[in-house]
N, C-alpha and C positions, 0 to 999 in steps of 0.2 A: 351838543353843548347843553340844549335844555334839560335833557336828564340827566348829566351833572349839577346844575342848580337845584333840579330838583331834590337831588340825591343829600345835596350840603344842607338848602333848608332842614329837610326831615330830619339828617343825622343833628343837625344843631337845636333843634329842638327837642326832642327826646334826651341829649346829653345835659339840655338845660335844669332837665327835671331828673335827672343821675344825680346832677352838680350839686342840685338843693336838697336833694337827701343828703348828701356826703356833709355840706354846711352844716345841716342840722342835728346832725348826728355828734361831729365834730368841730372844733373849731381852731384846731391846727393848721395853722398857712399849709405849711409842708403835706400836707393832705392833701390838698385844697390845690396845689400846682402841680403833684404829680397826674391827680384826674386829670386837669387839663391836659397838660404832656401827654398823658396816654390816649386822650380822644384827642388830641393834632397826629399824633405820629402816627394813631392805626385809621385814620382818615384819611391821612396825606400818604401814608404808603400804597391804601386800597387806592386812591385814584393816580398814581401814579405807576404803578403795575399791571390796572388793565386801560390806563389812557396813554401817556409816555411813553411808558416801555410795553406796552402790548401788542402781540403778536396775533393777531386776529381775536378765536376763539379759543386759540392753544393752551392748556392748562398744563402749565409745570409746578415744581413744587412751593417757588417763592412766590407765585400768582394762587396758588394753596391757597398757601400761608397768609398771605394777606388776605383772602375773603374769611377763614376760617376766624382771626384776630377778629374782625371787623364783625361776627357773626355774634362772638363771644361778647364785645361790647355792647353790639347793640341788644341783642336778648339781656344783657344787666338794663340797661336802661327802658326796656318797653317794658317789661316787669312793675318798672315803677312808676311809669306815667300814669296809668290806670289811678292809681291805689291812689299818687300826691294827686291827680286831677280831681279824684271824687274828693280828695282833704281839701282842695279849693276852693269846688263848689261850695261844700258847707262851709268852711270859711266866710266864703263872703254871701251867703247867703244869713249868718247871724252878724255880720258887720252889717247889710241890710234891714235886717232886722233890729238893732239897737238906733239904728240911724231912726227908722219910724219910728219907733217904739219910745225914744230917750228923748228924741232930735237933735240927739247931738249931730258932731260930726263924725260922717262914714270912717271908719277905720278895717284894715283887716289882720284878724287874728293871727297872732303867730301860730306857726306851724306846732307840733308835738313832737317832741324827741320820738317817741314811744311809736308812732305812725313810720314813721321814719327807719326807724329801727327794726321794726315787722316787715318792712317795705324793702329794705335791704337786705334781711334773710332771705325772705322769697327769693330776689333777684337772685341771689347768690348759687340757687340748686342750677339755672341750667347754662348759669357763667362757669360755673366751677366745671359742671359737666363735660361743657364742650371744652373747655381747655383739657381735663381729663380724658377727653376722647382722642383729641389731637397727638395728647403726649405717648397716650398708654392705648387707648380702646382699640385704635385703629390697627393693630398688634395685636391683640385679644384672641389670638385663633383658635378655635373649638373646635371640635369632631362633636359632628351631629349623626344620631346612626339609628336605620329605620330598617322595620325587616316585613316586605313585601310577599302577599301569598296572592298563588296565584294559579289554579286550578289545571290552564292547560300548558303550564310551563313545562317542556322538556323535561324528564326526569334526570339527564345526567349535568341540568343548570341546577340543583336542585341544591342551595346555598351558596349561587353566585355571589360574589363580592363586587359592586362596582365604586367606586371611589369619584365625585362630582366634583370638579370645582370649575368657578365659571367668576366672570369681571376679573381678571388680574389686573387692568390699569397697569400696566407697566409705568407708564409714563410719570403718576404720580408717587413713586416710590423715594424714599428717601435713608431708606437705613437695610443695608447688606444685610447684616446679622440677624434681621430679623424676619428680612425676606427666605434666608436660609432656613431659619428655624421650620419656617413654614411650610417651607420644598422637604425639607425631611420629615414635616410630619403627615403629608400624604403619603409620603412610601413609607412610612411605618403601619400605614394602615392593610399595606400587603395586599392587595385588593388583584381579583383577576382583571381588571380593565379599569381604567383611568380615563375618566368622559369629561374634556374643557368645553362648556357652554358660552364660548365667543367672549368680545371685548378683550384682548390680548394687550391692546393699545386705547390710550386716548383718543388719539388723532395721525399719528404717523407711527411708519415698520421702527425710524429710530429711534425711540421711546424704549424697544424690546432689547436693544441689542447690547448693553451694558448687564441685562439678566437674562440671557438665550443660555448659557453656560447653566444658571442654576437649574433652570426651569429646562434644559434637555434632559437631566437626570433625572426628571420622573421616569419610572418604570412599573410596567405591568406586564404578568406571564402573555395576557391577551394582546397587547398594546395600549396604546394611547391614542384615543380619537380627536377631531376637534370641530368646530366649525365656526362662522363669522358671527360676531356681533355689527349690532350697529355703527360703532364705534371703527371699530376696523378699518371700514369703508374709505372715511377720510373724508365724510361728508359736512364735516364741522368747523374747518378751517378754508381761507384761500388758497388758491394753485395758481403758479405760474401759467398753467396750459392742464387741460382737461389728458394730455399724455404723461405729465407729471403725476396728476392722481391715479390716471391707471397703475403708473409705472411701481408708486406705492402699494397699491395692492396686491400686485405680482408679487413686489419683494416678501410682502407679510404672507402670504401664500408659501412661496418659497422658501423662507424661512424656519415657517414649524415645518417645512418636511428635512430642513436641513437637522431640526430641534427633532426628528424622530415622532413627529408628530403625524398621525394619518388624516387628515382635513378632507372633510367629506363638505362638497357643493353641491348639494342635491341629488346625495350620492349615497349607495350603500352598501355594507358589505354583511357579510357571513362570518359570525363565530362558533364553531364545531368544536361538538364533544360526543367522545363515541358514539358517531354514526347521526349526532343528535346534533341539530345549531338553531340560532337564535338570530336575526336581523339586526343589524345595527343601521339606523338613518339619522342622514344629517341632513339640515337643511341652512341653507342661507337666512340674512336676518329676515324675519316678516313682522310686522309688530304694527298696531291700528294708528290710526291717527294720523301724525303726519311721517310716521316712521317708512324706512325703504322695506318694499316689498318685494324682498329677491327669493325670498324661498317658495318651493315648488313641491308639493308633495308629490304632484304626479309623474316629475321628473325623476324625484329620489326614490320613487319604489316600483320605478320599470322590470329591474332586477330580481324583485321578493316575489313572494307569492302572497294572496288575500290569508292563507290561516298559518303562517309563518307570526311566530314569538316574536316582536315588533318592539324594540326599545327607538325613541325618537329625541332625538336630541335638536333643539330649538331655543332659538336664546332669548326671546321676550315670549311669556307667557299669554299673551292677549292673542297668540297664534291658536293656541293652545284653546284656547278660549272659542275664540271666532270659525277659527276652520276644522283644527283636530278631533277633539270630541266628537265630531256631527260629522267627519269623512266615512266614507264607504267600507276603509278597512280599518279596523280596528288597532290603536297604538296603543300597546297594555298599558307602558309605562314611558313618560316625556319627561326631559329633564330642559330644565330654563334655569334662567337665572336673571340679569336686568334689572330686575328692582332696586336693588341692592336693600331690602328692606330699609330705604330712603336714608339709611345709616345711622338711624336715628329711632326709637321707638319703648316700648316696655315691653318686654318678655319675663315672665314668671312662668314655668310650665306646670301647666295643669290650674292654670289661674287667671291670667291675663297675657292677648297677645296681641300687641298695637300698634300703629305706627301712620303716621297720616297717608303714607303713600297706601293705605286699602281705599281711600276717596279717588284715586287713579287706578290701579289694580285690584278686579276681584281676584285673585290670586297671585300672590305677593309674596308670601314666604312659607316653606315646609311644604307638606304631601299633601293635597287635595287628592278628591275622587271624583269624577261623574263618569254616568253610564258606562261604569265599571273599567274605566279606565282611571290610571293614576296620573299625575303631574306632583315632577318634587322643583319648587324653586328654590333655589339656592339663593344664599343670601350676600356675597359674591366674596370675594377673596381679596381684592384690593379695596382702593375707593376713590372720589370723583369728584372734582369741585368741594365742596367742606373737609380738608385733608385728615377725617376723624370719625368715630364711629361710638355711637353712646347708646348703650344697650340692645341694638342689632350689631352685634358680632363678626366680624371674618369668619367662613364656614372653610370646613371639609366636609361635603357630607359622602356615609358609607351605605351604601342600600345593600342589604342581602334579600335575594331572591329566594322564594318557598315554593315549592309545590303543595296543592294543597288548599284547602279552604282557613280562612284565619280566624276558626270555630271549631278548627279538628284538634 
């Protein structure tokens, strides 16, 4: 209960200083009632969709929606508290001033249309945006496509195609036609092997099973691999009984191999080409902090050999980070995902590339290097909590392998 008091002061005060731009700006009633309308209802919906009708921590699309609305308004509103608090201060610091100075009596200056007016442009770049994102961005799908050289790569891998896509969220979906577009534009990319970097689901197998149909239809000559996100687990929500939750995981297990999916648990297999093959490892989530730590490298590469061509598939990058680079065998190239480059950020290539979640992830989206190994994060394909996506993108990404130095 206290952090919903808390939650209504704050939001009531920041709306108070929306409201007095909007006054000052205008002075139409009908203005002036719809603001309010719209801070009660996207107020009264947020707390009545995750306190009333709240299902734990289960995020569906109309629990989205209402944090994404309430995200929208509050980013117009803290925009502007800044800007009218420092118009305040000076306010009443020359109403201070005339009072010593004159003696008369203290008065405070009216506000400036003008202040007002700037102060409401501002707001308006990342109200617009996020409602932009919500509608349109989060839909946004690109093909990102990199081309990997790599000296002791098998000569007959020699312009592999692999095809990454990683966070589907199933759970937060909310429009077929454009989930379809999507399934068909990874197989247009025609790619020998099709590699899912976990999160399938929010929180439960039934989240998947209204799109198991579209997403079975990926296809790749080599197959389609996958492996667990954190998410998957089911570690997010309440269980009736801790055999409930297992019983969940079985199913989502079960399910991509019914989806044609090969799901590697700390497991890996063999992709052959004339006489020639290349490693594929998957490992369960491991991710720092306070994430589950189920993956095992030493379990997943009982099977390989130490100078076997090592692709490693891992779904939080912070594995990558902490354990991979610094293991004993070498993993050329790792693919993650997880971040979802926080769905939110500026990207210009070859200019700027940003996004607050690099203050949580040193490697967060695109191809890193160290000690000559790669890591591509993907920037994930659905999305989580803010039902939108404002300048980090929905990804496909297509990696082509090279033999060869990337100097020759």
């Amino acid at each position: 209960m206290l952090r919903w008091i808390i939650f209504v002061l704050i939001y009531i005060l920041v709306t108070v200083y929306g409201f007095q731009a909007i006054k000052t700006v205008t002075k139409a009633s009908w203005v002036h009632y719809i603001f309010i309308g719209v801070a009660i209802i996207v107020a009264g919906n947020f707390i009545y969709q995750f306190s009333i009708n709240a299902e734990g921590r289960v995020l569906n699309p109309t629990k989205s929606y209402a944090f994404g609305f309430l995200l929208a308004f509050m980013s117009l509103n803290i925009v502007l508290v800044p800007i009218l608090l420092g118009e305040d201060i000076i306010r009443s610091a020359l109403g201070l001033y005339d009072k010593v100075v004159t003696k008369e009596a203290f008065y405070l200056p009216s506000r400036r249309k003008f202040i007002s007016q700037i102060a409401l442009g501002l707001a308006a770049i990342p109200f617009t945006s996020l409602l932009y994102g919500m509608y349109k961005g989060k839909y946004r799908f690109r093909v990102l496509e990199y081309v990997l050289h790599f000296e002791d790569l098998p000569q007959a891998f020699d312009g592999y195609r692999i095809t990454q896509i990683s966070d589907i969220h199933s759970g937060s979906f909310d429009n077929r036609e454009k989930i379809e577009y999507g399934v068909n534009l990874i197989n247009e990319q025609k790619a020998d092997a099709i590699m899912f970097t976990g999160d399938l689901v929010n929180n439960k197998t039934s989240e998947m099973l209204p799109w198991a149909d579209l997403f079975s239809q990926l296809k790749a000559k080599d197959g389609v691999y996958s492996v667990l996100g954190n998410h998957d687990y089911g570690d997010y929500i309440d269980w009736p009984s801790p055999d409930a939750k297992a019983q969940n995981l079985a199913d989502l297990i079960e399910l991509q191999k019914t989806m044609g999916y090969d799901i590697l648990l700390n497991e890996s297999r063999y992709i052959e080409r004339d006489g020639q093959r290349i490693a594929i490892v998957g490992v369960e989530n491991w991710g720092k902090g306070g994430f589950k730590k189920a993956g095992d490298l030493r379990k997943a590469t009982e099977n390989i050999q130490p100078n076997d061509f090592k692709i490693l598939m891992s779904h939080d990058p912070s594995h990558w980070e902490e354990c991979v680079i610094h293991d004993d065998y070498h993993y050329h190239l790792t693919l993650s995902g997880h971040t979802h480059g926080m769905q939110f950020g500026i990207e210009i290539p070859g200019w700027i590339k940003w996004s607050p979640v690099k203050w949580r992830y040193k490697y967060w989206a695109g191809v890193y290097q160290e000690l000559g190994q790669y890591i591509n994060v993907n920037r994930g394909f659905g999305y989580l909590g803010y039902p939108g996506r404002v300048g980090i993108w929905p990804e496909v990404t297509v990696i082509t392998l090279k033999k060869g130095s990337n100097n020759a």
